[in-house]
C-alpha positions as CSV (number, residue, x, y, z in Angstrom):
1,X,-3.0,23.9,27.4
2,X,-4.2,21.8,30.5
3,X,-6.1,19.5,28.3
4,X,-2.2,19.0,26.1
5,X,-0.1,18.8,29.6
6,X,-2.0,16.4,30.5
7,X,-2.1,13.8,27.5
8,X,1.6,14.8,26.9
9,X,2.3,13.5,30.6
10,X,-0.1,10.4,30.3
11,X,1.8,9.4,26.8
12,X,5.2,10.1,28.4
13,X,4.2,7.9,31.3
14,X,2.6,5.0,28.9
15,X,-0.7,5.2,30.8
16,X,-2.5,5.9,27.6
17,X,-4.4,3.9,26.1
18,X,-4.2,3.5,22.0
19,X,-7.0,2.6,19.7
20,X,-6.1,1.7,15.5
21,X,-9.2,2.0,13.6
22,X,-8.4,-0.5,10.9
23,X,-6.0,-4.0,11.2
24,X,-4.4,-4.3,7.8
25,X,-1.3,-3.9,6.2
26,X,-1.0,-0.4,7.9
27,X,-2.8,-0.7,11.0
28,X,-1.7,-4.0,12.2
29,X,2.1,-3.2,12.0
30,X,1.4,-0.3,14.0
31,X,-0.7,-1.1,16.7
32,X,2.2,-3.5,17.5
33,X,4.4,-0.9,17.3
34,X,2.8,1.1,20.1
35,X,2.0,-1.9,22.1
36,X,5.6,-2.6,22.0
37,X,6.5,0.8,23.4
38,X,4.4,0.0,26.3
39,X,0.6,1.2,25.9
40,X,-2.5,-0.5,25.9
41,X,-3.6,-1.1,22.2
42,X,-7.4,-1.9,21.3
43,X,-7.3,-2.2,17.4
44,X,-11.0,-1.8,16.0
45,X,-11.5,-3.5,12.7
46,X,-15.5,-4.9,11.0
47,X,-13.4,-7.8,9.8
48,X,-14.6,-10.9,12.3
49,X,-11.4,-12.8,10.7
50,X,-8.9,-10.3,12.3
51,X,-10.9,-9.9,15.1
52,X,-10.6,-13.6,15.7
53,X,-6.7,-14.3,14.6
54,X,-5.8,-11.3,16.7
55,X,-7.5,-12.4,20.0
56,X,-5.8,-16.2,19.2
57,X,-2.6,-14.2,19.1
58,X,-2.0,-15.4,15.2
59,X,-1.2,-12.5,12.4
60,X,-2.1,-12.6,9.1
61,X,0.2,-10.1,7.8
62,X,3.5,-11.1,6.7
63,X,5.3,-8.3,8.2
64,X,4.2,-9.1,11.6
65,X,5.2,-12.7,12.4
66,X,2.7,-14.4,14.9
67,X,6.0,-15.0,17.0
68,X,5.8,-11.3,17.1
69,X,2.1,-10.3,17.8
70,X,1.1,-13.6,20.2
71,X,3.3,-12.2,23.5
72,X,1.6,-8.8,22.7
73,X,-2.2,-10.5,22.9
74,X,-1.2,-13.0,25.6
75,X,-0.5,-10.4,27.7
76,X,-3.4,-8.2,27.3
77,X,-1.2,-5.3,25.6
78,X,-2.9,-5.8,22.1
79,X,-6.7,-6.6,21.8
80,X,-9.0,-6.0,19.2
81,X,-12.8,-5.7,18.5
82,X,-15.3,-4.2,16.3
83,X,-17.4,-2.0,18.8
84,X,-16.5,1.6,18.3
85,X,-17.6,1.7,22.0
86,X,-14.0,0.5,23.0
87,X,-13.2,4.8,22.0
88,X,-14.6,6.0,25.5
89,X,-11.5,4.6,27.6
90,X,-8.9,5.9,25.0
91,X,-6.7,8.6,25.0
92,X,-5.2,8.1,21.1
93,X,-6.9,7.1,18.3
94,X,-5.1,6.3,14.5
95,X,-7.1,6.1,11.8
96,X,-6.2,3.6,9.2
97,X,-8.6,2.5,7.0
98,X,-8.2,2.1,3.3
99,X,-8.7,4.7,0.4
100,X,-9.3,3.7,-2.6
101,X,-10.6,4.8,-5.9
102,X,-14.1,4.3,-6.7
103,X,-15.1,2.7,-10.5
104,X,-15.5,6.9,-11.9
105,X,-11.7,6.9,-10.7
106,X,-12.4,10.0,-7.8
107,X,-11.3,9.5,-4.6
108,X,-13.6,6.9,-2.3
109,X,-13.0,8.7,1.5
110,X,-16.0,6.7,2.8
111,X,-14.2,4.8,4.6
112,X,-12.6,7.8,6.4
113,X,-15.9,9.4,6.9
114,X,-17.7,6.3,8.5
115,X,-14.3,6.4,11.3
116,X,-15.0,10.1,12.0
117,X,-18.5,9.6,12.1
118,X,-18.3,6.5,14.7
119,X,-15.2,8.5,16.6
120,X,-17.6,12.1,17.3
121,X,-19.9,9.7,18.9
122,X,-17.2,8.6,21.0
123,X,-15.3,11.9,21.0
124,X,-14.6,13.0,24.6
125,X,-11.8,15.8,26.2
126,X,-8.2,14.8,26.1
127,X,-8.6,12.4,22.7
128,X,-5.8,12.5,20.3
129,X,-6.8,11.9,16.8
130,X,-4.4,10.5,14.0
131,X,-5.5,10.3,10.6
132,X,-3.1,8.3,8.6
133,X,-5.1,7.1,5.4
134,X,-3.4,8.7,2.4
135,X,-6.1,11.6,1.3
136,X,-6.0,14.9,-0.5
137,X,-4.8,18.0,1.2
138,X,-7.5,19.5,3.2
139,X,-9.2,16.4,4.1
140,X,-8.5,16.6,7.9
141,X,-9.8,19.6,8.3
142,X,-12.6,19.5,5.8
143,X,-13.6,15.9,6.2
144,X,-13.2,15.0,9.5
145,X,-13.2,18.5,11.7
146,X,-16.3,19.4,10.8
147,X,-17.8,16.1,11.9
148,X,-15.6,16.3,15.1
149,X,-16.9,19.6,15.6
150,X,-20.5,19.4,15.1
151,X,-20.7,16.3,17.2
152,X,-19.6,18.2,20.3
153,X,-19.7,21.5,19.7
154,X,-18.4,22.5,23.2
155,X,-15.4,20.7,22.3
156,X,-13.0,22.7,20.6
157,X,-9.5,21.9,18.6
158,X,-6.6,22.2,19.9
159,X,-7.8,22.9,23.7
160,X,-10.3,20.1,24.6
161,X,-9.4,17.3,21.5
162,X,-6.5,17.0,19.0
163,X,-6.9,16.1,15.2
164,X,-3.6,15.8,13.2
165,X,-2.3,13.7,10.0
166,X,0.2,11.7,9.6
167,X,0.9,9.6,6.6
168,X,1.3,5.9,6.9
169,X,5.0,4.8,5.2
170,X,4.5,0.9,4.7
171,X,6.4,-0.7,2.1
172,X,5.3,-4.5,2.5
173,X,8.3,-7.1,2.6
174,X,10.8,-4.4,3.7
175,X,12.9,-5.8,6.6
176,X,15.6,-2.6,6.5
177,X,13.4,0.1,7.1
178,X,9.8,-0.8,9.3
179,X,7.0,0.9,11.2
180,X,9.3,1.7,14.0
181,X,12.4,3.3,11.9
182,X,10.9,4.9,9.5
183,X,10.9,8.7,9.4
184,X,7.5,9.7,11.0
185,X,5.8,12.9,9.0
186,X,3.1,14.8,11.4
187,X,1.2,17.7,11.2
188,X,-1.5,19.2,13.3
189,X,-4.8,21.3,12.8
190,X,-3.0,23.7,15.4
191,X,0.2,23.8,17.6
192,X,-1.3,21.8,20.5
193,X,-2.6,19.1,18.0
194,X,1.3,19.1,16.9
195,X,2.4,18.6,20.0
196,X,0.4,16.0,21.1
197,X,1.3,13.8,18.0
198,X,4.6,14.2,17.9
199,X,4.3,13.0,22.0
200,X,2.6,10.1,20.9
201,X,4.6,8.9,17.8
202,X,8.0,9.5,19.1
203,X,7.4,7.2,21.8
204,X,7.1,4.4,19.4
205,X,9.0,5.4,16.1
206,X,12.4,6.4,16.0
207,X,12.2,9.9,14.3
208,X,9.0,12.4,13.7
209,X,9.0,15.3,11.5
210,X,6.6,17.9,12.3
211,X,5.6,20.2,9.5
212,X,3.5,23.2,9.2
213,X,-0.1,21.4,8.5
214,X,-2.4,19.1,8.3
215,X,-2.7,19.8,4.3
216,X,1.5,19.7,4.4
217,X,1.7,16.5,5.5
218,X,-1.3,15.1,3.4
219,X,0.6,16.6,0.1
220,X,3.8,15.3,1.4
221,X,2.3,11.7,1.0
222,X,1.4,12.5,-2.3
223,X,4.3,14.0,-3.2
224,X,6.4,10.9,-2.4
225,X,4.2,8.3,-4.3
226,X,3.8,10.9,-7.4
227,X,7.2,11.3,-7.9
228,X,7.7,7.2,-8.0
229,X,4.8,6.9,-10.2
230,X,5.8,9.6,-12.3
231,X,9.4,8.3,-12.9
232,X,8.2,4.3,-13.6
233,X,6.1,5.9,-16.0
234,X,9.0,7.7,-17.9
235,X,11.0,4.6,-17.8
236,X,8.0,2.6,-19.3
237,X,7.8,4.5,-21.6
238,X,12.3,4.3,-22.2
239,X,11.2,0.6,-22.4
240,X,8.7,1.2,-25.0
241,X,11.2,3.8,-27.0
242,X,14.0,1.1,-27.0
243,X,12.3,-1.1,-28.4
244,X,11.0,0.7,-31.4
245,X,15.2,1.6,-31.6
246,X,16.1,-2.5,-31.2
247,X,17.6,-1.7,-27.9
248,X,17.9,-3.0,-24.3
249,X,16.1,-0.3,-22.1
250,X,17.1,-2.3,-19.2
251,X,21.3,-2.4,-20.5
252,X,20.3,1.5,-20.9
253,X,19.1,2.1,-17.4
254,X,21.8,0.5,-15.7
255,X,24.6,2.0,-17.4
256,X,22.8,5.4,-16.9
257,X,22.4,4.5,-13.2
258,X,26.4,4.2,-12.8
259,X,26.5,8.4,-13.0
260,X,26.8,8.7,-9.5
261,X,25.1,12.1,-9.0
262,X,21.8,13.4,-10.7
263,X,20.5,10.0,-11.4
264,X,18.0,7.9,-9.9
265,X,17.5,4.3,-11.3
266,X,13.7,3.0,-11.7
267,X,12.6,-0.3,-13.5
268,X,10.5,-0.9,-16.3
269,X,7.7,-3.6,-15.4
270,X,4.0,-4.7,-16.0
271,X,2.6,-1.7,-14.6
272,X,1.8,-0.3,-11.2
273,X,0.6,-2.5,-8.1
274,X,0.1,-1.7,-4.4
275,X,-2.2,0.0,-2.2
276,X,-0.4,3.5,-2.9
277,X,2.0,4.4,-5.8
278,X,-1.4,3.4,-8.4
279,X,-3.7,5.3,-6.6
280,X,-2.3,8.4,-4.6
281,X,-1.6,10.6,-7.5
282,X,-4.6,10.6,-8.4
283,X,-6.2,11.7,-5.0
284,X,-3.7,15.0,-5.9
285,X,-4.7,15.1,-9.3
286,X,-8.8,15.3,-9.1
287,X,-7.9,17.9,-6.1
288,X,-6.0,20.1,-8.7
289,X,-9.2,19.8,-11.2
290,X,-11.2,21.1,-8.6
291,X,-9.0,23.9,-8.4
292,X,-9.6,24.2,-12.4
293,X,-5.4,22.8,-12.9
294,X,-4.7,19.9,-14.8
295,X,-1.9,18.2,-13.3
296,X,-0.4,17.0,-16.7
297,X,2.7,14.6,-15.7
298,X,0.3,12.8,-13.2
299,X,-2.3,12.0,-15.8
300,X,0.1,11.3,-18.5
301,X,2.2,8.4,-16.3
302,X,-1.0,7.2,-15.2
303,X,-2.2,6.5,-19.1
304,X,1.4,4.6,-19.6
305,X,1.2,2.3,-16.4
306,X,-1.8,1.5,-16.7
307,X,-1.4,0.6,-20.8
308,X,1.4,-1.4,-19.8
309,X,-0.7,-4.7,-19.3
310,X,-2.1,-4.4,-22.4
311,X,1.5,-4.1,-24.0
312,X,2.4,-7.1,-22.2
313,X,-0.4,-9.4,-23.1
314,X,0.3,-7.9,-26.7
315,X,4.0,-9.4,-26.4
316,X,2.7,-12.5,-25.7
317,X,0.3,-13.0,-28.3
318,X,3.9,-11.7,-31.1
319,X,6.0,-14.0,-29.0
320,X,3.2,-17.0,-29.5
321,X,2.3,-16.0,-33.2
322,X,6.4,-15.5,-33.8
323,X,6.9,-20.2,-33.2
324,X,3.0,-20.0,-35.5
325,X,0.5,-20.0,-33.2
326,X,-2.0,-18.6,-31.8
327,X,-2.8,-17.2,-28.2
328,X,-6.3,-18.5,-28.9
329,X,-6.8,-21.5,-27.4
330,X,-2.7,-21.7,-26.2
331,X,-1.9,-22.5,-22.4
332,X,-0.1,-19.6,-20.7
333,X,1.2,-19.6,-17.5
334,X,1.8,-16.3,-15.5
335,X,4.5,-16.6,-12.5
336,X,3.7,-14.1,-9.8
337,X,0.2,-12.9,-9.3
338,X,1.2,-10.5,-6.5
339,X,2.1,-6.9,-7.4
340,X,5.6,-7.0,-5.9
341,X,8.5,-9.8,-5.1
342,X,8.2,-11.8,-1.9
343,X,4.6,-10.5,-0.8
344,X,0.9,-12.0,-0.9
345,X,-0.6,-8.4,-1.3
346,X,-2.5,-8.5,-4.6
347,X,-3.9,-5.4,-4.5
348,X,-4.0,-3.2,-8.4
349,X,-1.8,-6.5,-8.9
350,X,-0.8,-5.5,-12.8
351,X,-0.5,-9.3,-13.4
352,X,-4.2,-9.6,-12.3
353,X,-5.0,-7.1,-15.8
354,X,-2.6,-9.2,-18.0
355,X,-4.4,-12.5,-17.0
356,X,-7.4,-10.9,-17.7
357,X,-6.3,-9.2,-21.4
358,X,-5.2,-13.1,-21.8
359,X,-8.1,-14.4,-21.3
360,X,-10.0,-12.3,-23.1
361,X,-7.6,-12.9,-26.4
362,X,-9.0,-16.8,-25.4
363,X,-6.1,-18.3,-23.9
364,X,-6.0,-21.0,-20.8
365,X,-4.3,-19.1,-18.0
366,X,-3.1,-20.8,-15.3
367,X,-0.7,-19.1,-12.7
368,X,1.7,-20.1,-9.8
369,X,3.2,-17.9,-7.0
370,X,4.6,-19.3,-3.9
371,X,3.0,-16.8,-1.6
372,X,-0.6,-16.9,-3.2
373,X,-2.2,-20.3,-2.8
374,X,-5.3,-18.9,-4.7
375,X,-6.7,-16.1,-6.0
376,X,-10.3,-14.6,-5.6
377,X,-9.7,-10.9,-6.8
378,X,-12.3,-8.8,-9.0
379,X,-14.3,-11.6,-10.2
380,X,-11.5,-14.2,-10.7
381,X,-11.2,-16.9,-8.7
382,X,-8.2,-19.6,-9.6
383,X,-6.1,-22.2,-8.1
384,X,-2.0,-22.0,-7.9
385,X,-1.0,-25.1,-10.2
386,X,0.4,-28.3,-7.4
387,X,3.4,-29.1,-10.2
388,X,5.2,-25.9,-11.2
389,X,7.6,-28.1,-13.0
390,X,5.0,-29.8,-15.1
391,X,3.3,-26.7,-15.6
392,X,6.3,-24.7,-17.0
393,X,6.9,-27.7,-19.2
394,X,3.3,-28.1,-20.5
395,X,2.7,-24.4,-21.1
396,X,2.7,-22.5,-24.8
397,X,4.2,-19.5,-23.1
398,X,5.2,-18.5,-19.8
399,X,5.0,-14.9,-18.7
400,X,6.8,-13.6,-15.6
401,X,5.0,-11.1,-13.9
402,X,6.5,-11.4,-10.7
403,X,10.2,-12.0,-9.8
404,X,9.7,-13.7,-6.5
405,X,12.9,-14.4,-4.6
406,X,11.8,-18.2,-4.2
407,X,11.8,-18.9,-8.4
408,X,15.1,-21.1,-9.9
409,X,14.9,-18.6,-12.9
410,X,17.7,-20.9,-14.8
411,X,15.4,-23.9,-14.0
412,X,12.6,-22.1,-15.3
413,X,14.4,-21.3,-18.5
414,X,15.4,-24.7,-18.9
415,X,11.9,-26.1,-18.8
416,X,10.0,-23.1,-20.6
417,X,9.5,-22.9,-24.5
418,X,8.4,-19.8,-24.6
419,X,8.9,-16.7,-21.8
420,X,7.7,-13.1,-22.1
421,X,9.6,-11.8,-19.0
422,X,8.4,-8.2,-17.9
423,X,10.8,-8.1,-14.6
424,X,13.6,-9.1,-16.7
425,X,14.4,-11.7,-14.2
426,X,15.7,-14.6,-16.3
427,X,18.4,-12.9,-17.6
428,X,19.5,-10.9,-14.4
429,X,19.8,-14.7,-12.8
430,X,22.1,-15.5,-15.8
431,X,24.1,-12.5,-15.4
């Protein structure tokens, strides 16, 4: 209880200092957060790039404007560097480091493991740790705890160091609901973890919601993410259904979504993108098989979303074959390589499988997006064409994979012969 009073009254006093392990989409945004609020924040990231356009006080995520992050640098409230070392003068560490999938499709936690491992080598009395990488349930305290604990075994939880979860909520692009306002979810290995994370959020973010766990909060997350994954993949498959029937799924969806009350509208598309809504279920569904369950609605939207690239490069190669030609050897330009309107993040990109299903099929892709000047993802490395108006003109078929804000969809359907549209975005501009 000493060891709690006394981070508690350090954090309420913004003496603390903060330390983000990893400066990306999740941990950038929130390191300013906190150095905002008035603590010292040493972000620790391998990256020599960030390292680099963080000490010249210039972001390179789009959610953090540099106008933003230089007064932060400048005055020595936000720094960043790659030794671990930095650990010893800190009283908070967040972990944000990426989880992906690995090629078997099992959850990849090395990341995770490698922080935990450099933070018990570093772990000292008083430090708060904050795991917010999405995870299965039990990680925290399977995962990292026993590393924490080995380490230092004189150290215990909960009375000399604090381990808690609490998953990150970034939706890249959004402007209405950030870092700072959105509803904070926290849950600690005991009540004194608890209660030093909720101490250190809420001085920074506008509302925290404790909850009963580590493994709470860590299903939470996966909860959230399931559920949208689930529902695209039901309206997917609507999209697939109408068609068969020679109907308009999208006319369908928004005349169901006019029921004001036990309806939630989701979008048919090319298939999933992003750093969580692709990937999260499935950390909860390989948890459930090694508890012998099959977690049936998780696995069967996953197999829709991820055909629907494949479906869309099939409509393509009907839409070229329907004016007699062939997607052989045709020129097809795909609008939007990033996985969501008005962003640069690429990551599971669906537009990045559809280029590739082209290509394979032996057409000449080319692609534009405003917010991607080139691409080098998974093996691919292209340029953004200079002309998009000669482009659109030139090219056998244009596919829209992205609806970017910046696009004059009548223009483009002036000057296109041939669109396959998979955000429906031409016609909800002529609407």
């Amino acid at each position: 209880m000493v060891a709690t009073t006394a981070l508690i009254e350090r954090l309420n006093r913004r003496e603390a200092q903060v330390a983000i392990i990893g400066l990306g989409y999740v941990g950038l945004p929130l390191a300013v957060v906190f150095a905002e609020a008035g603590f010292h924040v040493v972000g620790i990231d391998l990256d020599p790039r960030k390292i680099d356009a963080i000490g010249r006080g210039e972001s390179y995520i789009e959610d953090i404007p540099t106008e933003r992050l230089a007064p932060l640098t400048h005055a020595g409230r936000l720094t960043a560097t790659s030794d671990f070392a930095a650990l010893r003068e800190c009283d908070a560490v967040s972990i944000c480091v990426p989880t992906p999938l690995n090629k078997t499709g099992d959850p990849d936690i090395s990341y995770i493991i490698s922080a935990a491992e450099q933070i018990a080598l570093h772990l000292h009395a008083g430090l708060l740790i904050v795991l917010e990488s999405t995870t299965y349930p039990g990680t925290t305290t399977e995962v990292i705890l026993p590393r924490l604990s080995a380490h230092e075994s004189n150290l215990r939880v909960g009375e000399d160091f604090f381990l808690c979860f609490s998953p990150e909520r970034v939706d890249p692009g959004r402007t209405d609901w950030t870092t700072a306002n959105t509803p904070k979810v926290m849950g600690g290995v005991t009540p004194q973890c608890l209660q030093a994370g909720v101490a250190l959020y809420s001085a920074a973010i506008a509302t925290v919601v404790p909850v009963s766990s580590t493994e709470a909060a860590e299903m939470t997350k996966l909860l959230e993410n399931t559920f949208r994954a689930v529902n695209i993949g039901m309206v997917n498959e609507v999209l697939l259904m109408c068609e068969r029937l020679g109907l308009d799924a999208w006319e369908v969806i928004d005349a169901a979504a006019t029921k004001p009350f036990g309806f939630m509208k989701f979008t048919p598309g090319p298939g999933l993108g992003g750093h969580c809504i692709p990937i999260d279920p499935l950390y909860l569904s390989w948890k459930m098989r090694t508890l012998n369950y099959r977690a049936q609605f998780i696995e069967l939207a996953s197999e829709i979303n991820t055909a629907m690239p494949r479906h869309w490069a099939n409509k393509v190669q009907d839409a070229l074959n329907d004016v007699g030609k062939s997607v052989k050897g045709s020129h097809v330009l795909v609008l939007g390589v990033a996985y969501k309107k008005d962003v640069s993040d690429m990551r599971e990109s669906p537009a990045i499988d559809i280029i590739h299903l082209l290509q394979e099929k032996g057409a000449a892709v080319s692609y534009h997006d405003p917010h991607v000047p080139s691409l080098h993802y998974e093996g691919m490395a292209m340029e953004c064409v200079a002309d998009l108006d000669a482009a659109l003109t030139s090219a056998d078929c244009v596919v829209v994979a992205t609806d970017h804000s910046a696009y004059d969809w009548p223009a483009i359907s002036e000057q296109a012969r041939l669109i396959v549209d998979t955000r429906r975005a031409v016609r909800r501009a002529a609407l």
